[in-house]
VMD Tcl script that builds the backbone (N, CA, C; Angstrom):
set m [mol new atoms 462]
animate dup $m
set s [atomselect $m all]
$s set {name element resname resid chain x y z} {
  {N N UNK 1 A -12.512 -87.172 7.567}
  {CA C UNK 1 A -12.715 -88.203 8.527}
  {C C UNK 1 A -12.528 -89.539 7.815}
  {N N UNK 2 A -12.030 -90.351 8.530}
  {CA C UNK 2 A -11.376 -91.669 8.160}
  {C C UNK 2 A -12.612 -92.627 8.833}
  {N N UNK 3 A -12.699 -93.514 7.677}
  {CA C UNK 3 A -13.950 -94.772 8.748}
  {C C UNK 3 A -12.688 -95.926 8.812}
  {N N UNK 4 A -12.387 -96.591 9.642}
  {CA C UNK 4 A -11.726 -97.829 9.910}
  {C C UNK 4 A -12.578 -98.727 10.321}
  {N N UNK 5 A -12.528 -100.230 9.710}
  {CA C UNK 5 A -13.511 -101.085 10.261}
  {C C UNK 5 A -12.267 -101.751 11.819}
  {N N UNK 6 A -12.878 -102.191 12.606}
  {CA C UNK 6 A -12.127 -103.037 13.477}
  {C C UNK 6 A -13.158 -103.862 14.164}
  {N N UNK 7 A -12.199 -104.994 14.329}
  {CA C UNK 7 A -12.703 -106.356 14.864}
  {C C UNK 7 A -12.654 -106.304 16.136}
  {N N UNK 8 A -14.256 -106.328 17.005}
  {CA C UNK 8 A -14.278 -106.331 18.582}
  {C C UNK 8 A -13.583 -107.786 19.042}
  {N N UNK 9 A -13.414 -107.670 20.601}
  {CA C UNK 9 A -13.137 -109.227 21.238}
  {C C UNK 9 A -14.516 -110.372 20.735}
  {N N UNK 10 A -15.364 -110.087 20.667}
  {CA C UNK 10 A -16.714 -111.298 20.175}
  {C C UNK 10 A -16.685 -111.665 18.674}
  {N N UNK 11 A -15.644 -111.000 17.985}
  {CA C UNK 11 A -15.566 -111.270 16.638}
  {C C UNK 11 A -17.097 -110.193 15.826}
  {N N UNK 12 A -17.226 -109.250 15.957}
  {CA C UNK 12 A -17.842 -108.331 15.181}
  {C C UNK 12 A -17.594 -107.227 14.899}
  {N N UNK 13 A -17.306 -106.851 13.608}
  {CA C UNK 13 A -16.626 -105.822 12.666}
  {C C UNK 13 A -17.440 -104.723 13.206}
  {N N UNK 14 A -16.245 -103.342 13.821}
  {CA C UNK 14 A -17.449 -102.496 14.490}
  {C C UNK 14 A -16.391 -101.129 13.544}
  {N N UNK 15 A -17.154 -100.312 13.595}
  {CA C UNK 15 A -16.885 -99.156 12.391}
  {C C UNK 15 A -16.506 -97.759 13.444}
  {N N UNK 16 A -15.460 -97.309 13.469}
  {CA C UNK 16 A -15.357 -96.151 14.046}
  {C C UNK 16 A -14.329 -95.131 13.330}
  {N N UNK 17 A -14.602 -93.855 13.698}
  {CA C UNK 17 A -13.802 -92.687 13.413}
  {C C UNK 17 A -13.258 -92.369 13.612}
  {N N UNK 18 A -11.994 -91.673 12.631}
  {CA C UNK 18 A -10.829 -91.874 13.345}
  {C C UNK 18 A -10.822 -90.233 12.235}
  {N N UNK 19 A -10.259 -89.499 12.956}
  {CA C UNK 19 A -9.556 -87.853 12.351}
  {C C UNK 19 A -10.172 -86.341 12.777}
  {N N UNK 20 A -10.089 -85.555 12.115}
  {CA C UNK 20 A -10.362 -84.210 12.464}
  {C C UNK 20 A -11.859 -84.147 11.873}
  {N N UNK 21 A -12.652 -83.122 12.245}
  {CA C UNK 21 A -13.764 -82.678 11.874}
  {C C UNK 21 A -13.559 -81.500 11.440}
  {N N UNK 22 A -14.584 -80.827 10.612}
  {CA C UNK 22 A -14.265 -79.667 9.908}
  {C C UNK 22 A -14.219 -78.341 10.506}
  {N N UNK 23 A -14.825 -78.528 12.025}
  {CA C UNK 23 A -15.304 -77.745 12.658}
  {C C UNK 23 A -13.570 -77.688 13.860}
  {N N UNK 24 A -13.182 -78.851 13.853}
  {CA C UNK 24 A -11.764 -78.490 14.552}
  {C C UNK 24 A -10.740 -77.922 13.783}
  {N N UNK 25 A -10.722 -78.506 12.296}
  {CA C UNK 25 A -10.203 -78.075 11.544}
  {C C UNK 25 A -9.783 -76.550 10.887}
  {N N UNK 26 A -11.356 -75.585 11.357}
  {CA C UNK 26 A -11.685 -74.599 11.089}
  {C C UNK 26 A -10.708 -73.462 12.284}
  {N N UNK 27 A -11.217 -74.288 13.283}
  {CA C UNK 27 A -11.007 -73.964 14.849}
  {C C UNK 27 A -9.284 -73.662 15.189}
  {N N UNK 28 A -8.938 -74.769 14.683}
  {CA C UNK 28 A -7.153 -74.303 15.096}
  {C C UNK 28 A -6.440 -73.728 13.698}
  {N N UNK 29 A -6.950 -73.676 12.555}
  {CA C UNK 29 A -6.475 -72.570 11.627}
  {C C UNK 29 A -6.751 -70.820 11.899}
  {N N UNK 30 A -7.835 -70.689 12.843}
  {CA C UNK 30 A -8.480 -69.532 13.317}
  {C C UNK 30 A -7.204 -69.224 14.549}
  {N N UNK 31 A -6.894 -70.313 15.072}
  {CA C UNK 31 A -5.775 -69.733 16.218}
  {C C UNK 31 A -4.729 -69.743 15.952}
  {N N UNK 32 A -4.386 -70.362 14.511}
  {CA C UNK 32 A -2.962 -70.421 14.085}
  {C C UNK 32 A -2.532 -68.833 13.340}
  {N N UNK 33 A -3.888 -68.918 12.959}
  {CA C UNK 33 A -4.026 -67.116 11.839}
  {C C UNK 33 A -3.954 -65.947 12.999}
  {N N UNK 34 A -4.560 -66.153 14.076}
  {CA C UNK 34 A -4.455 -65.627 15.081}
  {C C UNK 34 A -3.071 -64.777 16.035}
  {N N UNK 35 A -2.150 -66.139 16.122}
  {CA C UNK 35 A -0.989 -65.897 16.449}
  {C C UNK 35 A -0.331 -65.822 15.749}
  {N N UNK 36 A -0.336 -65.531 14.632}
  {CA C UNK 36 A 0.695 -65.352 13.303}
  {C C UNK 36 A 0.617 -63.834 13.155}
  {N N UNK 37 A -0.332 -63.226 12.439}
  {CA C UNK 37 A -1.247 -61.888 12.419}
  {C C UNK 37 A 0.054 -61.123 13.115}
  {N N UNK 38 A -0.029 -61.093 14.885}
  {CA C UNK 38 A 1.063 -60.419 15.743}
  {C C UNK 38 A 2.751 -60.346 15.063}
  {N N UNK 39 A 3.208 -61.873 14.887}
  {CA C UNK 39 A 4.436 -62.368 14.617}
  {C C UNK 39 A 4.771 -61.273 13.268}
  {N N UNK 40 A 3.890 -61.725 11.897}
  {CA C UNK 40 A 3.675 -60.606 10.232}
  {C C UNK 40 A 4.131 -59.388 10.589}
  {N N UNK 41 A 3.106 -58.213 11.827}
  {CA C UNK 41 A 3.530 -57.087 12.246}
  {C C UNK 41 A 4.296 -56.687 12.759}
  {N N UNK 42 A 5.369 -58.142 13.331}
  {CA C UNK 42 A 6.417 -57.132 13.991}
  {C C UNK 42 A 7.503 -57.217 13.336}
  {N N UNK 43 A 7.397 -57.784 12.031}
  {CA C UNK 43 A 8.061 -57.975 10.672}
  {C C UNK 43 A 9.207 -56.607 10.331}
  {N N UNK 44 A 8.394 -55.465 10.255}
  {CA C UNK 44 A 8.732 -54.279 9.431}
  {C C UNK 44 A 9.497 -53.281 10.845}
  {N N UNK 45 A 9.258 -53.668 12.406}
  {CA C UNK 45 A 10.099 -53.169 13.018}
  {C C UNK 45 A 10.960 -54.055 13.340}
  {N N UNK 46 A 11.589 -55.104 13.121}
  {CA C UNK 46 A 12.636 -56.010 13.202}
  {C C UNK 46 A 13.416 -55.567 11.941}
  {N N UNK 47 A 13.302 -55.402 11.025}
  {CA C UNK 47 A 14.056 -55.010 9.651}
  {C C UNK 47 A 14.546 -53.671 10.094}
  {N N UNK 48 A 13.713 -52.953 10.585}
  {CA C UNK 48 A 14.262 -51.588 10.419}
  {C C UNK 48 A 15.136 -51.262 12.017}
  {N N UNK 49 A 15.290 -52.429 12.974}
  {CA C UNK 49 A 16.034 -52.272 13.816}
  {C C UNK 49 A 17.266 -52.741 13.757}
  {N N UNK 50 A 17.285 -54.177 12.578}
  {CA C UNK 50 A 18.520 -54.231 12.469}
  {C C UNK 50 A 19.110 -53.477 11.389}
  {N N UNK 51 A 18.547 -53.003 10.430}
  {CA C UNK 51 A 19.069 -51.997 9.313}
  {C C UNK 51 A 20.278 -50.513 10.454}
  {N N UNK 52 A 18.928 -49.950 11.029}
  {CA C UNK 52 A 20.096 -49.419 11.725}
  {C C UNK 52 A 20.769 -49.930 12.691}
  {N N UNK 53 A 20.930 -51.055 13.458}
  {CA C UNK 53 A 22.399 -51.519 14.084}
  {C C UNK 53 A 22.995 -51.788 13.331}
  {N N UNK 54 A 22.979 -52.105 11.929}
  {CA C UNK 54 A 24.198 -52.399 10.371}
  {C C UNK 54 A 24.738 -50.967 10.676}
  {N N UNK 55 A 23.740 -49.737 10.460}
  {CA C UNK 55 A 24.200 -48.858 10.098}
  {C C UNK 55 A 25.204 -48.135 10.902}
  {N N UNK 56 A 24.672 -48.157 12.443}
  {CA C UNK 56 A 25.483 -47.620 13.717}
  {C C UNK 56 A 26.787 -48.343 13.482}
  {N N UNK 57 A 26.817 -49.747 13.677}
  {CA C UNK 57 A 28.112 -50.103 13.215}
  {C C UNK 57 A 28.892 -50.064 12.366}
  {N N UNK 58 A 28.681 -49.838 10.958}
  {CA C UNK 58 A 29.290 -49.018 10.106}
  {C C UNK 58 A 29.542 -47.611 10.129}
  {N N UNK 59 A 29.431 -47.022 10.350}
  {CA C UNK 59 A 29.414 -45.812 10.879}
  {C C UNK 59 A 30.267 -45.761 12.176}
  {N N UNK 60 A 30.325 -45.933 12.650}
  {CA C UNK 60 A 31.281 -46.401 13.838}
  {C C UNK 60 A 32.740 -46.486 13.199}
  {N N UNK 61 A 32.477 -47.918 12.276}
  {CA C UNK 61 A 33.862 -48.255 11.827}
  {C C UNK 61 A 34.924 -47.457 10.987}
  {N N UNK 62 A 33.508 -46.792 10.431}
  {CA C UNK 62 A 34.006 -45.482 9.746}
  {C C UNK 62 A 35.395 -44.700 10.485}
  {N N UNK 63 A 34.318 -43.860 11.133}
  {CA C UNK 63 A 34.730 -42.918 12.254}
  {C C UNK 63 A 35.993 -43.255 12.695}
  {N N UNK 64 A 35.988 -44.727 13.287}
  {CA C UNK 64 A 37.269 -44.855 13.683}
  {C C UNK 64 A 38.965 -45.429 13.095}
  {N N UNK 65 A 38.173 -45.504 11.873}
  {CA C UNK 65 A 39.174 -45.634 10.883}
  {C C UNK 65 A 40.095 -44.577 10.482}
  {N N UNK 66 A 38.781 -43.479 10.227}
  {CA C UNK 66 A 39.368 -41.881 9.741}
  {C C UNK 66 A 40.010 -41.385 11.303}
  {N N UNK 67 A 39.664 -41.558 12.334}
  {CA C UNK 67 A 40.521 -41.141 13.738}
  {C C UNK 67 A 41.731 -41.578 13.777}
  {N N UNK 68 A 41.746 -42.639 13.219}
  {CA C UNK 68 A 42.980 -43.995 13.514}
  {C C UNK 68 A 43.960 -43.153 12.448}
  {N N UNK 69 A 43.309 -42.731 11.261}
  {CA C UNK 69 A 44.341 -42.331 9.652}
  {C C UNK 69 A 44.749 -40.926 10.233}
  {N N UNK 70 A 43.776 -39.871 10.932}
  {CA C UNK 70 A 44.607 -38.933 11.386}
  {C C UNK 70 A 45.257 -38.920 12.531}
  {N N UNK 71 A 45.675 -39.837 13.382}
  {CA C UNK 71 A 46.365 -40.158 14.112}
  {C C UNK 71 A 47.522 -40.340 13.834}
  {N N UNK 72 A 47.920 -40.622 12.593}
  {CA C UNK 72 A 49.214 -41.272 12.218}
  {C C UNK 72 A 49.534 -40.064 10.792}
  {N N UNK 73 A 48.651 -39.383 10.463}
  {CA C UNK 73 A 49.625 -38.335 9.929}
  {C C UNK 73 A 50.211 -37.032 10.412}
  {N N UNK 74 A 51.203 -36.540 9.817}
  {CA C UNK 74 A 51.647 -35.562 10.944}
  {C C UNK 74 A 51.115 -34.538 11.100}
  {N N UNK 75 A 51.336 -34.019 12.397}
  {CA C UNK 75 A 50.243 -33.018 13.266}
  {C C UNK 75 A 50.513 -31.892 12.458}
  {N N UNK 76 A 50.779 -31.468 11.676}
  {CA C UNK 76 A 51.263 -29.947 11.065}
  {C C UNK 76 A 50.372 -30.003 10.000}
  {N N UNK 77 A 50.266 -31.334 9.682}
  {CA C UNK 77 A 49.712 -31.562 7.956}
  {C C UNK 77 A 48.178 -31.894 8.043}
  {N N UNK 78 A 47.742 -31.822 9.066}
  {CA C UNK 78 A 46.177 -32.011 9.431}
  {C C UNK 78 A 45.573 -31.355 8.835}
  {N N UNK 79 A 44.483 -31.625 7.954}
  {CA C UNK 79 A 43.239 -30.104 7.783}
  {C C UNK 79 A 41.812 -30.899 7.427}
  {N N UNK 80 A 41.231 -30.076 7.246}
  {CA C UNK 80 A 39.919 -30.394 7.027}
  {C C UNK 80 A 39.671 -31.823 5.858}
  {N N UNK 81 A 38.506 -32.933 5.501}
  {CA C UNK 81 A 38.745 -33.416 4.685}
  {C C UNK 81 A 36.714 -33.407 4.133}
  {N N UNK 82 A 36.717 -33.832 3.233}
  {CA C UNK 82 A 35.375 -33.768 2.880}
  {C C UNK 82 A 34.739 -33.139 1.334}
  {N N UNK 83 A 33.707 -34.093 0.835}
  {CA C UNK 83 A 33.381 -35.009 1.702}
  {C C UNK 83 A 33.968 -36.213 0.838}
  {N N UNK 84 A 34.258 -37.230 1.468}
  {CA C UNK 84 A 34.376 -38.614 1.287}
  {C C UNK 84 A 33.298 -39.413 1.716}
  {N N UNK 85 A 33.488 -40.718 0.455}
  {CA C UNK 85 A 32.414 -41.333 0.008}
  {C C UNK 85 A 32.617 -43.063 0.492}
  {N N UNK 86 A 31.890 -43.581 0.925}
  {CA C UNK 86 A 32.230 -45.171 1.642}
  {C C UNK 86 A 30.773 -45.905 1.013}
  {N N UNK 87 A 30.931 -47.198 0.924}
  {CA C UNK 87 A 30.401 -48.040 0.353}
  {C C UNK 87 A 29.303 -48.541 1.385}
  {N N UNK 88 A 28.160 -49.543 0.944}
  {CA C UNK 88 A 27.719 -50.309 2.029}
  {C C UNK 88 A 28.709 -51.102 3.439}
  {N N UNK 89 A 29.969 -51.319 2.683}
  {CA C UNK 89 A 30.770 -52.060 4.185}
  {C C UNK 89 A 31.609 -50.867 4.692}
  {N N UNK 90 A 32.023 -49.849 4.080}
  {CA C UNK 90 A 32.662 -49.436 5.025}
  {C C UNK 90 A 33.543 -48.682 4.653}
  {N N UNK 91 A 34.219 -49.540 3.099}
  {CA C UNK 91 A 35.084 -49.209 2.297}
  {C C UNK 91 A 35.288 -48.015 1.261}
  {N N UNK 92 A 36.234 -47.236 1.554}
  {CA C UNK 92 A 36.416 -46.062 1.139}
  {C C UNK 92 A 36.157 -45.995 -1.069}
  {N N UNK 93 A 35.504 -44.854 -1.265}
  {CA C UNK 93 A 35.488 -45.142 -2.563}
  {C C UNK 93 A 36.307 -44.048 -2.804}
  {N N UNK 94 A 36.470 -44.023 -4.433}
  {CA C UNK 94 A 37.397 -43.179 -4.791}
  {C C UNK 94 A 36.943 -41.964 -5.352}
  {N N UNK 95 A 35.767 -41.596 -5.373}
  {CA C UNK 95 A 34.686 -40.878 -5.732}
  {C C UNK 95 A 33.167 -40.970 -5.609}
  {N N UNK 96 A 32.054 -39.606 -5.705}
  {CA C UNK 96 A 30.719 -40.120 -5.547}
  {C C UNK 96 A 30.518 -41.109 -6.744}
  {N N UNK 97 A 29.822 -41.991 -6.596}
  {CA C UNK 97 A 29.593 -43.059 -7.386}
  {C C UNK 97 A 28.173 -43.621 -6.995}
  {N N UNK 98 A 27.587 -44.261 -7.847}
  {CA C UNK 98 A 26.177 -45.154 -7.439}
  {C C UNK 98 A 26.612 -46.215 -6.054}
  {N N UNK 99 A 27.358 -46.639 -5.841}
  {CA C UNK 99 A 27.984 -47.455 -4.834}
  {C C UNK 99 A 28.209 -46.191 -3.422}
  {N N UNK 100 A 28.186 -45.258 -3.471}
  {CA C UNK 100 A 28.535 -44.618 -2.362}
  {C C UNK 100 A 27.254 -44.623 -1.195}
  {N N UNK 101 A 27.335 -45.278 -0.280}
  {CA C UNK 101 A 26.258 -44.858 0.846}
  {C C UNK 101 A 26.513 -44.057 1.855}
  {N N UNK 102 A 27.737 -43.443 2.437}
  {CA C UNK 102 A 27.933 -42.819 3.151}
  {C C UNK 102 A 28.888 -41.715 3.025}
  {N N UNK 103 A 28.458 -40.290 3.552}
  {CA C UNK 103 A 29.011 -39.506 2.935}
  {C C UNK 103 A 29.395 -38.536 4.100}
  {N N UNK 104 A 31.246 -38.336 3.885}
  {CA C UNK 104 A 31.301 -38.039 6.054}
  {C C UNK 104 A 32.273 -36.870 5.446}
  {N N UNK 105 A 32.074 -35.912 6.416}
  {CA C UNK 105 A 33.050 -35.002 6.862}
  {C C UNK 105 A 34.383 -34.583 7.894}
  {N N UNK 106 A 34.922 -34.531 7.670}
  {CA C UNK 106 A 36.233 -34.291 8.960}
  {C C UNK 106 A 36.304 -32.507 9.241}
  {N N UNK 107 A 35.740 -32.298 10.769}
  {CA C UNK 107 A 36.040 -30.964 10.277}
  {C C UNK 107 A 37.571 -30.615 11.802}
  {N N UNK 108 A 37.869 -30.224 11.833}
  {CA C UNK 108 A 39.351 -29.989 12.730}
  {C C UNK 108 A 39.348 -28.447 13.080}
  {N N UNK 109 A 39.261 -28.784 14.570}
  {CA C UNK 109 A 39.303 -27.319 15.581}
  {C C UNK 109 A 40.337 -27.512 16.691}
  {N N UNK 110 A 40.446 -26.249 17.232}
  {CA C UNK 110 A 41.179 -26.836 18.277}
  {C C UNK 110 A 40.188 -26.470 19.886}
  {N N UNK 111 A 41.327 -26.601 21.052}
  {CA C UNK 111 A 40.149 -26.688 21.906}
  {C C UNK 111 A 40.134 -25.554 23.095}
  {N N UNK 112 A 38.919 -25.000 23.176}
  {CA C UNK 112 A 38.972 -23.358 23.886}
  {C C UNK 112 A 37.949 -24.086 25.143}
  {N N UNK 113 A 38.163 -23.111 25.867}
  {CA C UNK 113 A 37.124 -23.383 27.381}
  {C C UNK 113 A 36.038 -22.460 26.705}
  {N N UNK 114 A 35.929 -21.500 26.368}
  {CA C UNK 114 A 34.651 -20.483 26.078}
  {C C UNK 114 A 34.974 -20.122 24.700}
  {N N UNK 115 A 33.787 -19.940 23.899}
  {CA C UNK 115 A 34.436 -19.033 22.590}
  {C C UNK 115 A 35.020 -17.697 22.280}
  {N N UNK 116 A 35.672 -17.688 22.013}
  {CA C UNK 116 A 36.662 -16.191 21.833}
  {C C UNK 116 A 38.158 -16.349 23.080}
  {N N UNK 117 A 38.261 -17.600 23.381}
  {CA C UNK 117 A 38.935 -17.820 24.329}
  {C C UNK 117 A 40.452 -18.147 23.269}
  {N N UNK 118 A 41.730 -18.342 23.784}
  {CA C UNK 118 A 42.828 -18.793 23.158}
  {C C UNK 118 A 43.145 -20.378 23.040}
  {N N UNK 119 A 43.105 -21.245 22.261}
  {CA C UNK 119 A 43.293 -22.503 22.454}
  {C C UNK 119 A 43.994 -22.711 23.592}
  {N N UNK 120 A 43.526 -24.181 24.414}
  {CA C UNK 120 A 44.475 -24.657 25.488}
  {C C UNK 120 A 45.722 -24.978 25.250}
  {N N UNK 121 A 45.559 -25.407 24.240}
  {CA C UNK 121 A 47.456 -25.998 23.813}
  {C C UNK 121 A 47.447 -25.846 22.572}
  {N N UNK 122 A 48.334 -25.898 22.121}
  {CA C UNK 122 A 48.744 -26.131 20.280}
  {C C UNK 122 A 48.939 -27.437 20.133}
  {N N UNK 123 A 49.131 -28.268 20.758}
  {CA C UNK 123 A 49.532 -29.729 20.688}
  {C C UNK 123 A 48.134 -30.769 20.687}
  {N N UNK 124 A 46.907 -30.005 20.887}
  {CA C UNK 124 A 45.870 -31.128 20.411}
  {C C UNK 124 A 44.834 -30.180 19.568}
  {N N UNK 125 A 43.817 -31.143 18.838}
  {CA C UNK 125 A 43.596 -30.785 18.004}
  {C C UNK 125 A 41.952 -32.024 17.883}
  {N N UNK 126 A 40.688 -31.020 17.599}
  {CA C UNK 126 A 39.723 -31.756 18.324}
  {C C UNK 126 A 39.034 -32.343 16.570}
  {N N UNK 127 A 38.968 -33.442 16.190}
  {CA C UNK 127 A 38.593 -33.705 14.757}
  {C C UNK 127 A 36.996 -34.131 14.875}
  {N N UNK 128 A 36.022 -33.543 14.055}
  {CA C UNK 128 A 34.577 -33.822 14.091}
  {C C UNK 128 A 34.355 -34.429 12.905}
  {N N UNK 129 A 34.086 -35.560 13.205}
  {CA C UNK 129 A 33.073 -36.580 12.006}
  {C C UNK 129 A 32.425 -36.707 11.714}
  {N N UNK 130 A 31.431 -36.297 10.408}
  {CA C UNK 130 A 30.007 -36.153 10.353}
  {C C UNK 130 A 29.956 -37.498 9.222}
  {N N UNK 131 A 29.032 -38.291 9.616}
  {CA C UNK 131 A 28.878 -39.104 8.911}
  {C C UNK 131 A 27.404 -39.176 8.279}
  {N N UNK 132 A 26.948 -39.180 6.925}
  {CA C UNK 132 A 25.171 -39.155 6.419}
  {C C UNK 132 A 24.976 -40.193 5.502}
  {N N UNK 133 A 24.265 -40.636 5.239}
  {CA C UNK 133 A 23.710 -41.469 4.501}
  {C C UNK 133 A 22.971 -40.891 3.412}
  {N N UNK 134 A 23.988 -41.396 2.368}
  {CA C UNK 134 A 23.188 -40.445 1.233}
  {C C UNK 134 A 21.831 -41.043 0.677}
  {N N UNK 135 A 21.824 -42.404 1.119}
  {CA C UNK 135 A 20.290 -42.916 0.439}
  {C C UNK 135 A 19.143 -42.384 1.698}
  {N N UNK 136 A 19.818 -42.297 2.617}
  {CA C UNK 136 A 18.458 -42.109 4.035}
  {C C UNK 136 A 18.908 -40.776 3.953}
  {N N UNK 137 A 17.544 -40.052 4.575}
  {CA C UNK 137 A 17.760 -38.413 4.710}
  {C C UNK 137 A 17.509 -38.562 6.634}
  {N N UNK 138 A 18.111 -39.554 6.960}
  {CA C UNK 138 A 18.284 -39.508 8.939}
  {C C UNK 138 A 19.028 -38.278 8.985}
  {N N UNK 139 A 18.952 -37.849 10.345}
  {CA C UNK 139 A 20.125 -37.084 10.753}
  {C C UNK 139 A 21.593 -37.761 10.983}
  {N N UNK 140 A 22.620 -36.811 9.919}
  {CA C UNK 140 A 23.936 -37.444 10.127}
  {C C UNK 140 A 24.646 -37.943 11.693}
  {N N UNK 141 A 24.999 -39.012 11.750}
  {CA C UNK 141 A 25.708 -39.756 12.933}
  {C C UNK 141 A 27.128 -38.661 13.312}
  {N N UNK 142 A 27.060 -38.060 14.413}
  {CA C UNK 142 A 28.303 -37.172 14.453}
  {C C UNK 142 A 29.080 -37.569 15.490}
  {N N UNK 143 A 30.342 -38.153 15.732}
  {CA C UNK 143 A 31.900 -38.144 16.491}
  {C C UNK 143 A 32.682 -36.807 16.708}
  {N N UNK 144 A 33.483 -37.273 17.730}
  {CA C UNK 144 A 34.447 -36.545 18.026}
  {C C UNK 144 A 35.701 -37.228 18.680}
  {N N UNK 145 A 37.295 -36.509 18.264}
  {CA C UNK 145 A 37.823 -37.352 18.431}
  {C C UNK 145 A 38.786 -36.342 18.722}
  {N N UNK 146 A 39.376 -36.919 19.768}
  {CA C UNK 146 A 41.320 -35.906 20.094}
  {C C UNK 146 A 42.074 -36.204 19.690}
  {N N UNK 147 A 43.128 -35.863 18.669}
  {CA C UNK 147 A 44.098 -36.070 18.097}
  {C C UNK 147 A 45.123 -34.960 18.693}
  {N N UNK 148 A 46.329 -35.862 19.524}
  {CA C UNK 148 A 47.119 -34.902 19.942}
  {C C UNK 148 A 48.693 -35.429 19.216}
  {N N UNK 149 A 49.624 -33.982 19.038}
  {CA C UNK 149 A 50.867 -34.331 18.401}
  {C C UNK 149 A 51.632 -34.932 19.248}
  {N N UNK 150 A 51.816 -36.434 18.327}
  {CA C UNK 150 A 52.843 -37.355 19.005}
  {C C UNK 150 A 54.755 -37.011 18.463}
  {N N UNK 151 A 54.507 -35.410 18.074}
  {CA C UNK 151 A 55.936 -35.819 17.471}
  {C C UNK 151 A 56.509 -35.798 16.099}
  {N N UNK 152 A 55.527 -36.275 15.160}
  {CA C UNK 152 A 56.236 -37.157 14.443}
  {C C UNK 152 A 56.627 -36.144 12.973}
  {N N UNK 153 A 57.439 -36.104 12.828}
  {CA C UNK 153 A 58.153 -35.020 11.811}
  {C C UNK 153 A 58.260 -35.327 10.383}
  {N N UNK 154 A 58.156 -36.859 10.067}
  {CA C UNK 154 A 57.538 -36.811 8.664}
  {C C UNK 154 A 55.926 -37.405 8.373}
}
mol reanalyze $m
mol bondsrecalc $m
mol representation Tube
mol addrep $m
């Protein structure tokens, strides 16, 4: 608390207070701690919601990268691939390595109405993407994708 002297209209120095008391002081740190407390706790599910939308979207980009690469090689030369190893962004490594976070499979079937049935065509070809996270033990993110022969002879 602040004392200020001030001069009334009659010319006499009159003394008043001017600031917080300890007791207000006390009072809105109690409501500031208050509404904070909530904000702290919802700390650790905000991190871990955007951790996995990083992750869904990587994973994603994955997926459709490796759809996009067997798309464009030729349909004869297709087979299984796995596993391959991708980085925090996305980027393919050249082996398991300390840098590897994601660790995906390609597996390639073709496509029956019932099992024990004869494929519908020879011309498509159904590719499954398993994508895991080798630092998280989540359940792997799994795709599917149609790759049908466009043709292409080399």
């Amino acid at each position: 608390m602040v004392i200020c002297p001030r001069v009334s209209s009659d010319g006499k120095a009159r003394f008043e207070a001017k600031g917080f008391t300890l007791v207000e002081v006390t009072i809105a740190l109690a409501v500031f701690a208050f509404a904070l407390i909530p904000l702290v706790g919802m700390m650790p599910v905000a991190m871990n919601s955007a951790r996995d939308s990083l992750e869904i979207s990587t994973t994603t980009q994955i997926a459709e990268r490796l759809a996009s690469e067997l798309g464009q090689q030729r349909f004869s030369s297709l087979k299984d691939e796995g596993p391959i190893y991708f980085d925090d962004s996305g980027q393919r490594l050249p082996s398991h390595s300390a840098q590897a976070i994601y660790e995906v499979r390609v597996v390639l079937g073709t496509l029956v109405l019932n099992s024990g049935d004869p494929p519908l065509t020879s011309n498509l070809k159904r590719a499954s993407i398993e994508i895991r996270s080798v630092r998280h033990f989540d359940e792997p993110r799994k795709f599917s994708y149609l790759i049908f022969n466009q043709g292409r002879q080399s």
